[in-house]
VOVO-48594 format. One record per residue: x negated, y, z negated of N, C-alpha, C in turn; residue number from 1; residue in one letter. Coordinates in steps of 0.05 Angstrom, whole numbers, plus 5000, padded with zeros to 4 digits. Atoms other than C-alpha are relative to their C-alpha. Layout:
# VOVO-48594
nc1  nc2  nc3  cac1  cac2  cac3  cc1  cc2  cc3  n  res
X  Y  Z  X  Y  Z  X  Y  Z  NUM  a
...
# end
This chain:
# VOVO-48594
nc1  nc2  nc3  cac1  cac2  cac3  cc1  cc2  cc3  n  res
4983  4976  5000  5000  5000  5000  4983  5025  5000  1  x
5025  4977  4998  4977  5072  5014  5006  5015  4981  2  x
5002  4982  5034  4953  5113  4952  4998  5027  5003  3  x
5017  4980  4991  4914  5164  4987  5008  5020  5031  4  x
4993  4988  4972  4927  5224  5037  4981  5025  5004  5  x
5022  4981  5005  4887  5275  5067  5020  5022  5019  6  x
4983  4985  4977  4925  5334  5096  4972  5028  5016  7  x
5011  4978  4993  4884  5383  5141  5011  5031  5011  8  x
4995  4973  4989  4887  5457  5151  4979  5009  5011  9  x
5022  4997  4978  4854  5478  5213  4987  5028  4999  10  x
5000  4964  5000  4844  5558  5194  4977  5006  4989  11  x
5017  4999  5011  4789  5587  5178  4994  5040  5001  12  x
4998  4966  4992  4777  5672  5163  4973  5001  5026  13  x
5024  4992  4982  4709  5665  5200  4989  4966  5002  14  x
5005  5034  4989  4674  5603  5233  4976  5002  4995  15  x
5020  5008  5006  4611  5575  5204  4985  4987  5027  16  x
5010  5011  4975  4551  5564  5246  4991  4976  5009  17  x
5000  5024  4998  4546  5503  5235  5021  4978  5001  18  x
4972  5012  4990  4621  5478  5245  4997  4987  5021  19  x
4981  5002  4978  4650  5435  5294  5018  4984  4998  20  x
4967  5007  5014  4714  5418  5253  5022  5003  5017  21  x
4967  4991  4992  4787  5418  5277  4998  5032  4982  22  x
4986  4986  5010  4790  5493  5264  5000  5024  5018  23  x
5009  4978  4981  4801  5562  5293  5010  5017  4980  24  x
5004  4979  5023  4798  5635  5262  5034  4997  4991  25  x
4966  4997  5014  4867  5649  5221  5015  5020  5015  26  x
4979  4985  4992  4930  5676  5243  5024  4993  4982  27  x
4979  5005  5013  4987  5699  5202  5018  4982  5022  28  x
4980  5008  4996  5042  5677  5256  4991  4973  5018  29  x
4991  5026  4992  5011  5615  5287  4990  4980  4971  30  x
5000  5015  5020  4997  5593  5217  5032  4994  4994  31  x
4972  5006  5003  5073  5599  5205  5009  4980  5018  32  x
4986  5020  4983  5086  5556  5266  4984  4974  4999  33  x
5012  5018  5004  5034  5506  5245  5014  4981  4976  34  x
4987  5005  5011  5066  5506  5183  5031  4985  5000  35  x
4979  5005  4997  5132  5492  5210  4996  4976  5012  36  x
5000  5025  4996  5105  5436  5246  4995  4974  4984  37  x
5005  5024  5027  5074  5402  5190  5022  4992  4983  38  x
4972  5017  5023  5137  5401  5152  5016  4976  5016  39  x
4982  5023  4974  5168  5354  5222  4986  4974  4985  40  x
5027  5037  4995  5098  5308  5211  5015  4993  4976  41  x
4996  5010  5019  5116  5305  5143  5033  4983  4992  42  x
4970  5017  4998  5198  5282  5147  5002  4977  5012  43  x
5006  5022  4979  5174  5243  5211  4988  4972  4983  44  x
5021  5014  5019  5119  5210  5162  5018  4975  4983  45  x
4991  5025  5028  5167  5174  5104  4982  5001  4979  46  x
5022  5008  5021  5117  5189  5056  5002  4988  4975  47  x
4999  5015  5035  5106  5149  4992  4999  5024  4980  48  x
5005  4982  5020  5120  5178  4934  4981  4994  4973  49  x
5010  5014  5033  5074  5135  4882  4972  5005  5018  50  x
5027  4992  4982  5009  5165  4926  4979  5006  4964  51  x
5015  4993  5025  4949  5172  4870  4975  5015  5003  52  x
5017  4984  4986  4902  5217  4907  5014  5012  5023  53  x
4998  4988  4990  4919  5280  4943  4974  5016  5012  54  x
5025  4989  5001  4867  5322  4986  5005  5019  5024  55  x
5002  4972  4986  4875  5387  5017  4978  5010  5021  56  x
5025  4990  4995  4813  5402  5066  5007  5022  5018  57  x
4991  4979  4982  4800  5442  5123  4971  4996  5022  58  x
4984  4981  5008  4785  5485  5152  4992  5015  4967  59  x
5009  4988  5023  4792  5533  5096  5033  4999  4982  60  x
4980  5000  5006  4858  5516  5063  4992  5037  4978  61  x
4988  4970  5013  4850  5587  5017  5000  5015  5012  62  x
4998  4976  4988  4846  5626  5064  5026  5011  5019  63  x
4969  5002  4991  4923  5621  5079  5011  5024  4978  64  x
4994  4979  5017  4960  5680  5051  5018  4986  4981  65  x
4998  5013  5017  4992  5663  4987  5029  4982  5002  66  x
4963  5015  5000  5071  5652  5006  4994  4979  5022  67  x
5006  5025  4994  5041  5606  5056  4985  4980  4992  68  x
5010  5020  5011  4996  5567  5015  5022  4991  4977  69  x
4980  5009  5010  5050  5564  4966  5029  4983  5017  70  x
4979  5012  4975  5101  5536  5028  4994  4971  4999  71  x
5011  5035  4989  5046  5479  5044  5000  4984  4972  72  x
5002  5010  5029  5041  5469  4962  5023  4980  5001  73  x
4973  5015  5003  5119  5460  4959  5004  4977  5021  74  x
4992  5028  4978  5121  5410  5027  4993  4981  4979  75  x
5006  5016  5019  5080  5364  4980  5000  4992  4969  76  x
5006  5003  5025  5096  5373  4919  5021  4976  4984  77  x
4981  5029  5004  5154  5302  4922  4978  4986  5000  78  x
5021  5025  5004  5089  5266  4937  4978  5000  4982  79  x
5020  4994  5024  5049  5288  4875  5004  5000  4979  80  x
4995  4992  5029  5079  5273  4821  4999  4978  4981  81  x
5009  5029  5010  5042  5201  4810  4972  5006  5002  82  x
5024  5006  4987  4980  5234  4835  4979  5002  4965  83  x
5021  4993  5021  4913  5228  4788  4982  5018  5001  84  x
5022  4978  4987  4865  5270  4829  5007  5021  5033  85  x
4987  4987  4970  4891  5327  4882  4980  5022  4998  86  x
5027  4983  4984  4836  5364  4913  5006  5021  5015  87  x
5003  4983  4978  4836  5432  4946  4972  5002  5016  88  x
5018  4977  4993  4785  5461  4987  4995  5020  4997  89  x
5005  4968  4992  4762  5534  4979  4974  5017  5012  90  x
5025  4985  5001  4707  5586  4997  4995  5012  4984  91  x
5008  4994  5019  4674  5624  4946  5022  5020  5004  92  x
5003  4967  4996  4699  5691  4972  5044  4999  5003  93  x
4974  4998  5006  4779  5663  4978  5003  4987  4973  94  x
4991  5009  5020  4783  5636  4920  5001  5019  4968  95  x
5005  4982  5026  4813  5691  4873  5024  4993  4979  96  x
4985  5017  5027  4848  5684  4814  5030  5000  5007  97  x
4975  5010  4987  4914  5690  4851  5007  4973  5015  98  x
5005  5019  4986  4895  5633  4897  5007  4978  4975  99  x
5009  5021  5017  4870  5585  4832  5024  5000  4981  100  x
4984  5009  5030  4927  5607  4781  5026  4987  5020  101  x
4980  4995  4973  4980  5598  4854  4995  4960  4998  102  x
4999  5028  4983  4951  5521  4872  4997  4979  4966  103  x
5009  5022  5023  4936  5496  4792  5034  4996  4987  104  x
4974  5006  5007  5009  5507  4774  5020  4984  5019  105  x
4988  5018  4984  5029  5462  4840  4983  4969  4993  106  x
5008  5025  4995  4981  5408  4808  4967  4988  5002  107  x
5028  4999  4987  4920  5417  4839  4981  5009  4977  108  x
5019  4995  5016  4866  5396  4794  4974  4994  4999  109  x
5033  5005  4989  4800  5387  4829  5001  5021  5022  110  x
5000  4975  4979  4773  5441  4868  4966  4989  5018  111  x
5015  5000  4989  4725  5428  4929  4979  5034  5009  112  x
5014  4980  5001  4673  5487  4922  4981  5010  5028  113  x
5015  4998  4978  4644  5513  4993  4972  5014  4997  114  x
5021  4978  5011  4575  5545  4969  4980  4993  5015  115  x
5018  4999  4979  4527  5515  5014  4962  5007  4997  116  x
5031  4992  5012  4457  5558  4992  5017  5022  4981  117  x
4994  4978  5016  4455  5621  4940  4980  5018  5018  118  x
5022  4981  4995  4402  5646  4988  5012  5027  5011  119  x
4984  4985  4994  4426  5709  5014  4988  4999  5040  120  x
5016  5005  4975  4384  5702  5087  5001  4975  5016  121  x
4983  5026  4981  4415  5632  5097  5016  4993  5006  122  x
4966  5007  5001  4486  5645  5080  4994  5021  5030  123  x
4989  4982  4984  4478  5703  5136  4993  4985  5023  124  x
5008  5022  4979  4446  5655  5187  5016  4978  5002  125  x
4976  5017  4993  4506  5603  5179  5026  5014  5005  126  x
4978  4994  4994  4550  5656  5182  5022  4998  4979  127  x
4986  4998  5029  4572  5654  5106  5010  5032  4984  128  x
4995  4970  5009  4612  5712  5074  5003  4990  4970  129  x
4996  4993  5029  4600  5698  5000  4964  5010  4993  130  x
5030  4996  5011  4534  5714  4947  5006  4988  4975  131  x
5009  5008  5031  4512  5693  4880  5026  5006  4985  132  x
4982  4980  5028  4563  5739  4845  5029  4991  5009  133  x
4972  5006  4991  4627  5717  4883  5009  4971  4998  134  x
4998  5020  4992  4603  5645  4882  5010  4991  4956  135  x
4996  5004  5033  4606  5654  4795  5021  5013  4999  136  x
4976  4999  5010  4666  5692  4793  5016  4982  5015  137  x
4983  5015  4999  4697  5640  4833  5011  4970  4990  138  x
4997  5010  5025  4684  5593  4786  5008  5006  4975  139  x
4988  4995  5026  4706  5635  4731  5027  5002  4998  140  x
4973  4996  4984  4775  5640  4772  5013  4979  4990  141  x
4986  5021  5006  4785  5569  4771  5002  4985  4962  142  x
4991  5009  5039  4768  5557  4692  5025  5012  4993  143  x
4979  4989  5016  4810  5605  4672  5033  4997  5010  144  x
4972  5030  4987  4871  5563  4714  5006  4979  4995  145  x
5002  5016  5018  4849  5514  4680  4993  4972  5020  146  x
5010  5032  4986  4818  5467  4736  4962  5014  4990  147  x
5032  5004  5017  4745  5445  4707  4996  4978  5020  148  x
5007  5016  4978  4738  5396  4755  4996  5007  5023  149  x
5009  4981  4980  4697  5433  4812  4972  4985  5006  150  x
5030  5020  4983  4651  5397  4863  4988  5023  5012  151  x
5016  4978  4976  4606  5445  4901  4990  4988  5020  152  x
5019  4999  4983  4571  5435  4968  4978  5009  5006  153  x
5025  4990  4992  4504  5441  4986  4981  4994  5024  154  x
5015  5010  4969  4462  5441  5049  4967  5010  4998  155  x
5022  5000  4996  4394  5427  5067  4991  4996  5034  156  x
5013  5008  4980  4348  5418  5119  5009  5027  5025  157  x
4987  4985  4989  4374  5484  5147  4976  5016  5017  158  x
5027  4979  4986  4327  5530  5197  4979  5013  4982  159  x
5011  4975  5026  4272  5565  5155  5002  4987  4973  160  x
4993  5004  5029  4296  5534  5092  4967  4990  4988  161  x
5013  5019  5002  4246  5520  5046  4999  4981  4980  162  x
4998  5025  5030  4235  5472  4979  5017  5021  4986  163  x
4994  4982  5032  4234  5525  4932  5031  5007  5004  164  x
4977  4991  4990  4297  5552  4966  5021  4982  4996  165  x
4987  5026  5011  4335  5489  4961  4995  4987  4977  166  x
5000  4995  5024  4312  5482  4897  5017  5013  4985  167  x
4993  4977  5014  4328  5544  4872  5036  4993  5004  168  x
4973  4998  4994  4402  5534  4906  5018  4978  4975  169  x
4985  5031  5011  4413  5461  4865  4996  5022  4969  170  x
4998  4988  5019  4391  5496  4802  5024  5022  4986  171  x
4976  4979  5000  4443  5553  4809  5021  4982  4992  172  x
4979  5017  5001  4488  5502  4824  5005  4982  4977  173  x
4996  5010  5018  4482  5463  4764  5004  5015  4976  174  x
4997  4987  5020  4477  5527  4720  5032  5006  4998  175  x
4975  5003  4995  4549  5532  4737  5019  4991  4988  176  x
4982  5011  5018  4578  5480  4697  5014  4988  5017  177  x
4981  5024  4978  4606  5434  4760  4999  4975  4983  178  x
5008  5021  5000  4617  5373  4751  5002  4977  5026  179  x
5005  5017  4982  4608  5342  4811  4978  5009  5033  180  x
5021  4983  4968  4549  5361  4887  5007  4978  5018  181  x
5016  5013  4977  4557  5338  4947  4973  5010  5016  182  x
5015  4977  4991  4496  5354  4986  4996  4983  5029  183  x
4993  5018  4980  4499  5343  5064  4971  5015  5011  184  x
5012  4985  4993  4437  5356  5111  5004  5012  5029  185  x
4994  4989  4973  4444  5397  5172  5001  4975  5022  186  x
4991  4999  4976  4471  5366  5233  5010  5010  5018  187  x
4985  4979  4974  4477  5397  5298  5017  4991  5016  188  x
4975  5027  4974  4538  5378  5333  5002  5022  5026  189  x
4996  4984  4968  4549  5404  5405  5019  5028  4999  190  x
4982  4976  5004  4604  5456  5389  5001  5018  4986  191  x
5012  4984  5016  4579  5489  5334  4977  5037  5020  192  x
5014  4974  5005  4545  5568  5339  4965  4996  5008  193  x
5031  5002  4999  4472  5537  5322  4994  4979  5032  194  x
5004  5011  4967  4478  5487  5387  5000  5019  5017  195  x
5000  4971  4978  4489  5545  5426  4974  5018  5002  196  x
5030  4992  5007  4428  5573  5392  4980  4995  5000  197  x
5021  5022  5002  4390  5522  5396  4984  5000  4980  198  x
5011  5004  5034  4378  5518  5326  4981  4969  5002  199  x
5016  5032  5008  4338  5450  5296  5010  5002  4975  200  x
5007  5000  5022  4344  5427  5231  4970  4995  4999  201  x
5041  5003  5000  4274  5414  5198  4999  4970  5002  202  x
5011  5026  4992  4228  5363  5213  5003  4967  4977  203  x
4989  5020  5005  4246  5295  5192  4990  4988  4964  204  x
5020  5001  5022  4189  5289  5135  5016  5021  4973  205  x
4989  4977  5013  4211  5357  5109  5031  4988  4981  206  x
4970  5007  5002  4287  5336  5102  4994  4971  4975  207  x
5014  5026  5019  4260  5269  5076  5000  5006  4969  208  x
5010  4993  5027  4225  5306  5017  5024  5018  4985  209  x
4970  4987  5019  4283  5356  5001  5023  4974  4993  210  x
4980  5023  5008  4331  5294  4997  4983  4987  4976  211  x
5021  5002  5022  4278  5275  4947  5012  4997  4974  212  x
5002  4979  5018  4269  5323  4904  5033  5003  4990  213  x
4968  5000  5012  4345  5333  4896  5012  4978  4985  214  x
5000  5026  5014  4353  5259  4871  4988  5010  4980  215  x
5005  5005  5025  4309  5271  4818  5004  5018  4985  216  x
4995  4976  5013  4331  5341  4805  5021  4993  4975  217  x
4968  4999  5010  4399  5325  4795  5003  4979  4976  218  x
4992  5013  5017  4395  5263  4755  4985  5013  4973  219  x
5004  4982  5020  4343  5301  4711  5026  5014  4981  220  x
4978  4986  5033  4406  5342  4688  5021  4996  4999  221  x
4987  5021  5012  4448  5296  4682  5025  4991  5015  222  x
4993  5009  4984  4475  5284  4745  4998  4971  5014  223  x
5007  5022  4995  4482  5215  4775  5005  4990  5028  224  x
4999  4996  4969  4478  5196  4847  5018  4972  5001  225  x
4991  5020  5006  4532  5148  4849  5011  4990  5039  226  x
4997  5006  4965  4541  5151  4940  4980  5015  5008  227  x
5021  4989  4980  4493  5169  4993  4988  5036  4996  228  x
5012  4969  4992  4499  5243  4988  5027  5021  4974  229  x
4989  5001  5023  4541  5246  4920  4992  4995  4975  230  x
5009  4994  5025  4530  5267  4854  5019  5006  4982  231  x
4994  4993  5019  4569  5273  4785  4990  4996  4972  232  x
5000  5006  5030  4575  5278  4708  5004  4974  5001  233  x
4989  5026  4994  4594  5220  4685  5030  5000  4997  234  x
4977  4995  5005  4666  5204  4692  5010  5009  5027  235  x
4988  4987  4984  4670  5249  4757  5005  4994  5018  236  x
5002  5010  4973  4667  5215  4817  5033  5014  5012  237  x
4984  4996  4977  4710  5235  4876  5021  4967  5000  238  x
4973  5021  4998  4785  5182  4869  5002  4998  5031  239  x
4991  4998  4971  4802  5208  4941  4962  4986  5017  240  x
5024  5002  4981  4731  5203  4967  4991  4964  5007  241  x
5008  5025  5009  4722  5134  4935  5016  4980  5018  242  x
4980  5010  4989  4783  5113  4964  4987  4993  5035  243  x
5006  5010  4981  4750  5112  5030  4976  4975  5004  244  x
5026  5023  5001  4686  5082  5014  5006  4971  4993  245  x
4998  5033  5002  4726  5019  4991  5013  4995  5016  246  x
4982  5011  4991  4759  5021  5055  5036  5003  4997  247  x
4961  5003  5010  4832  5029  5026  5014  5019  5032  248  x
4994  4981  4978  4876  5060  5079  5011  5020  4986  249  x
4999  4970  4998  4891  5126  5076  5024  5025  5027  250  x
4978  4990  4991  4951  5173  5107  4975  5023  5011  251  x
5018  4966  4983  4921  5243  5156  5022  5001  5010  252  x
4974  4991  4971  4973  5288  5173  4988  5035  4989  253  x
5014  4978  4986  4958  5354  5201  4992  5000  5033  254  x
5014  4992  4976  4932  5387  5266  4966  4992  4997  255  x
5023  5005  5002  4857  5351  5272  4995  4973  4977  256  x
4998  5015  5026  4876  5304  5212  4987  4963  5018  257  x
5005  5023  4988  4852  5233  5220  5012  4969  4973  258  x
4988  5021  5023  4888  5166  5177  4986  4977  5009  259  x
5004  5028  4996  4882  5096  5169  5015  4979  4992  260  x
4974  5023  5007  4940  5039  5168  5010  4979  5008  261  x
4988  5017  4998  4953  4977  5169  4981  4992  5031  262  x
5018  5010  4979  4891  4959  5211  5002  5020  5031  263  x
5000  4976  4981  4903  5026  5260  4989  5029  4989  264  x
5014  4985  5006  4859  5073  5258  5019  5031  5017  265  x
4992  4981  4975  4888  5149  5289  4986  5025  4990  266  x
5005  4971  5003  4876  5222  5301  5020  5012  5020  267  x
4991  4977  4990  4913  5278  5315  4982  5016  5019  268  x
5006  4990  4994  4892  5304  5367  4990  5029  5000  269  x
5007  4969  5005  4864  5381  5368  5007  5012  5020  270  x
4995  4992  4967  4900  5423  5410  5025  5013  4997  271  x
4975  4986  5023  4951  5481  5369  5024  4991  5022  272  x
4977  5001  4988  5005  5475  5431  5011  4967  5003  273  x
4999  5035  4997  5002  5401  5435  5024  4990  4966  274  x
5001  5006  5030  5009  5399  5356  5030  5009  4998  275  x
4971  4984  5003  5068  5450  5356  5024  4986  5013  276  x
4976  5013  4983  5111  5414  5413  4998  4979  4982  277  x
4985  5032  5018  5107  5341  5376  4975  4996  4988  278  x
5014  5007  5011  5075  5338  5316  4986  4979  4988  279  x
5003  5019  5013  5071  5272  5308  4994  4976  5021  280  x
5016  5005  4979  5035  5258  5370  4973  4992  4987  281  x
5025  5014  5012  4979  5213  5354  4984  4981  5023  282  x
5020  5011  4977  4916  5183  5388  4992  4971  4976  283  x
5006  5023  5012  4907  5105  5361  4982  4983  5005  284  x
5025  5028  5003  4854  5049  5354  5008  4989  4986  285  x
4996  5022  5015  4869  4984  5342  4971  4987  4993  286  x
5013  5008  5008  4823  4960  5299  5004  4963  4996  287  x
5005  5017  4993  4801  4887  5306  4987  4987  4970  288  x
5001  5016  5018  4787  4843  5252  4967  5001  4990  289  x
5023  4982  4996  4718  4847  5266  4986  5030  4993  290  x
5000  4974  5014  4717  4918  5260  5002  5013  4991  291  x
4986  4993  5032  4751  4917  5198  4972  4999  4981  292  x
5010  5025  5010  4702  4871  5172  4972  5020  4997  293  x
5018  4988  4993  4643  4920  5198  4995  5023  4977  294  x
4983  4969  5010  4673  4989  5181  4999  4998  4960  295  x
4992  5008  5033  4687  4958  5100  4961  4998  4993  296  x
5026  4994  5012  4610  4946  5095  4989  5028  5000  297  x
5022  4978  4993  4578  5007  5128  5020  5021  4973  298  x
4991  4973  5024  4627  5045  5078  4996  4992  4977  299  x
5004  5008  5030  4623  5007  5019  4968  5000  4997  300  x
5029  4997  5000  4541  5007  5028  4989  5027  4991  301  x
5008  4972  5014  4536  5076  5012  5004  5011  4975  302  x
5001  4998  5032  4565  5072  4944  4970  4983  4985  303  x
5027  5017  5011  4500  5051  4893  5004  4983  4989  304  x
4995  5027  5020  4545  5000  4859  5006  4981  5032  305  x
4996  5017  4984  4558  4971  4929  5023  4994  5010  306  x
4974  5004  4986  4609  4937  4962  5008  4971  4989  307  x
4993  5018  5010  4657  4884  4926  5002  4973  5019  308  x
5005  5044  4975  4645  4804  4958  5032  4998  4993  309  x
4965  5015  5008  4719  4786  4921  5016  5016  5018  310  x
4981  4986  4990  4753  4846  4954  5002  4996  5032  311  x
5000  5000  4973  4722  4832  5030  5011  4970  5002  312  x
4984  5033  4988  4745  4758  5019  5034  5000  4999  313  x
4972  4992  5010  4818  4784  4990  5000  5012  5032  314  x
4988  4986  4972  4821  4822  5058  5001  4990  5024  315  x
5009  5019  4983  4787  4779  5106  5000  4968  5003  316  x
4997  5035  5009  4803  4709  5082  4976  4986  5008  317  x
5025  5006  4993  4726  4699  5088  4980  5001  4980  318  x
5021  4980  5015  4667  4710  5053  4975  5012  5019  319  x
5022  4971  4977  4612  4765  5081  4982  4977  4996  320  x
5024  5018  4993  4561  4706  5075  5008  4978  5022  321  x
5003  5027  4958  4599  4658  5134  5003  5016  5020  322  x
4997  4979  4987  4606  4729  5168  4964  5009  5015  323  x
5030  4976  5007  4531  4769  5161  4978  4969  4988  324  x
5016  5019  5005  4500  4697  5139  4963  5006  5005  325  x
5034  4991  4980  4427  4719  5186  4994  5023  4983  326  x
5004  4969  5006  4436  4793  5173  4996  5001  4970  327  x
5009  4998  5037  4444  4785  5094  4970  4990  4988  328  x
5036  5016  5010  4379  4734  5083  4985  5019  5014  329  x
5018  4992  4986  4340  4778  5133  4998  5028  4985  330  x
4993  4984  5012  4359  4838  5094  4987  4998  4971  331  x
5018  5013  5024  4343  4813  5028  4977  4992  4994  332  x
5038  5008  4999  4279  4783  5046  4993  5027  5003  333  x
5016  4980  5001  4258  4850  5069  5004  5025  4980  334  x
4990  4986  5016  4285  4879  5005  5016  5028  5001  335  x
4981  4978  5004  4340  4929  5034  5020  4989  4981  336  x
4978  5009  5005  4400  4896  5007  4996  4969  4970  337  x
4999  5021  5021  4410  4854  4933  5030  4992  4993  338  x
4975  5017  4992  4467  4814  4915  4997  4998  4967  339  x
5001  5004  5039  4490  4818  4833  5024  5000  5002  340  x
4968  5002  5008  4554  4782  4818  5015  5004  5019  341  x
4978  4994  4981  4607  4812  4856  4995  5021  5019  342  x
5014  4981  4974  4566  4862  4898  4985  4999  5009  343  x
5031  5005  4975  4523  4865  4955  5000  5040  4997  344  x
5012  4979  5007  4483  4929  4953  4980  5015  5009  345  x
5032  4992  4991  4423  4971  4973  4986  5003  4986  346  x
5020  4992  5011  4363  4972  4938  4993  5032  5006  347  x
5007  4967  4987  4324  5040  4934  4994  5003  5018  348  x
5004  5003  4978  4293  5025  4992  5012  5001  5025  349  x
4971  5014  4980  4359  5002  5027  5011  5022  5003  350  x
4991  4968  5000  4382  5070  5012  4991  5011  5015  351  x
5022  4979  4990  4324  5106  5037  5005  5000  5035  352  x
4999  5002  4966  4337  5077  5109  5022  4984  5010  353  x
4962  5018  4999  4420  5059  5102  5006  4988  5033  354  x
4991  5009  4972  4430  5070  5174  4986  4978  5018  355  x
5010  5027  4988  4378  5018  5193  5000  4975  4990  356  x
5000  5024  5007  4403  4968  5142  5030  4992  5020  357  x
4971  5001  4996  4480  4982  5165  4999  4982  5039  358  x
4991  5010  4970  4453  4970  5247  4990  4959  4992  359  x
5001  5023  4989  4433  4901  5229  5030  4983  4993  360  x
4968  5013  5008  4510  4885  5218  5009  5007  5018  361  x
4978  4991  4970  4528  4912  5290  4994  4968  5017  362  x
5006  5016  4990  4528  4848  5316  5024  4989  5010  363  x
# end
């Protein structure tokens, strides 16, 4: 049964240069007609009402004026009222105390933090409109709303960047009082600002060592790296996030949104007039037993507790050893991948070079 939903809002006040999301700049009146569509997807939908993770992204969901973020609040607020963890998105610079006291009294009690660097010479080179001072009162916004549960983002490997700099940014970031980092490193995707620019991230070594250094920063204070590019207190982990990594399926409704059900994978296409005529116009992949089978490792591999053996045989009426039999021993011998009890796993090692443990499972 599905627990988990992710709704996207495609808007954004200004476009990051490193984007190439489902989004485009904001508009009051085709946000209203976006809005109007999403309420169709959602009647169309049947949604569950015993859902236990909600998740808002974007896009920039705050940067919706308030009687329409309050609109999209009320569409969902029949399917939230079992939830444990409902997630907004914000930017530093929308998220004011109208926004936080507006979305915490619909519920919403995890806040996705957009902060990125504190440098002031990197946010203007991605094309970031916040600073230091906007990124702490927007944290002081959401305490006093009374959500304490606040993940931030952070990016590395950015043009120019250097240690100290990404250093200095994680430090900020923990003086803060989060309890939870993602930290992602630059990728250039084709549609993005810096493709156009012909940006780079840094060299491979470089990136290497900042991914490092942040490992040992973070657990130093008392952070714990519990997925690939995930960090909390203890206690904090990401419900919704988790939810994918074990595979579970998962509902996407929105313009750009993407789900997963019942062995069909879809997306919404991107494409506001498309979206507006029939919102519930969808692009599908049938997923194949096989590429169930695949898909459940490479995601469960990136958690550090692993991926459950009982749960892939509960799904697959198999076990991953008459499946991956070659690939597991070959793995193990070369110490990516260990096997304790009920999980298969990556060693540190296994970590260090996921994507080359995950291709010997493309088979």
């Amino acid at each position: 049964m599905v627990k988990s939903c992710y709704v996207h809002v495609p808007f954004c006040s200004s476009i990051c240069a490193y984007c190439d999301f489902q989004r485009a700049g904001y508009s009051e009146v085709l946000c209203d007609k976006w809005l109007d569509a999403l309420e169709k997807e959602i009647q169309y939908k049947c949604m569950p009402s015993d859902l236990t993770t909600m998740y808002i992204g974007g896009g920039t969901p705050s940067c919706l004026q308030l009687h329409q973020l309050k609109r999209l609040l009320m569409m969902l607020s029949a399917y939230v009222s079992q939830v444990e963890e409902f997630t907004m998105e914000m930017n530093p610079e929308s998220c004011t105390d109208e926004v936080c006291t507006l979305v915490s009294s619909f519920g919403v009690n995890r806040v996705s933090l957009g902060v990125q660097s504190f440098e002031p010479r990197l946010l203007k080179l991605m094309n970031r409109h916040h600073d230091e001072m906007t990124i702490k009162n927007a944290v002081s916004n959401l305490h006093r709303s009374g959500i304490y549960n606040i993940s931030v983002d952070a990016m590395y490997s950015l043009p120019t960047q250097t240690m100290s700099e990404w250093i200095s940014t994680l430090e900020k970031c923990v003086l803060l009082g989060v309890t939870h980092l993602s930290m992602y490193s630059l990728t250039i995707e084709p549609g993005s600002a810096f493709a156009r620019q012909k940006m780079e991230p840094l060299d491979a070594d470089t990136e290497a060592d900042m991914y490092e250094k942040a490992i040992s920063f973070l657990e130093e204070n008392g952070f714990k790296q519990y997925e690939i590019s995930s960090f909390c207190k203890p206690g904090y982990e990401s419900k919704h996030n988790t939810a994918y990594w074990h595979y579970d399926d998962f509902i996407g409704l929105g313009l750009g949104a993407s789900g997963k059900e019942n062995h069909v994978r879809y997306d919404h296409p991107f494409g506001f007039q498309n979206y507006l005529n029939d919102p519930t116009q969808i692009d599908i992949i049938e997923l194949s037993k096989e590429d169930e089978m695949f898909e459940m490792v490479m995601m469960g591999l990136r958690l550090k507790q692993g991926m459950s053996l009982s749960l892939f045989k509960e799904r697959f009426h198999c076990d991953l050893d008459d499946v991956y039999h070659d690939v597991l021993d070959n793995c193990v011998s070369k110490g990516w991948l260990m096997i304790e009890k009920d999980k298969v796993k990556a060693t540190e090692r296994g970590f260090e070079i996921l994507n080359t443990v995950l291709e010997q499972f493309l088979i």
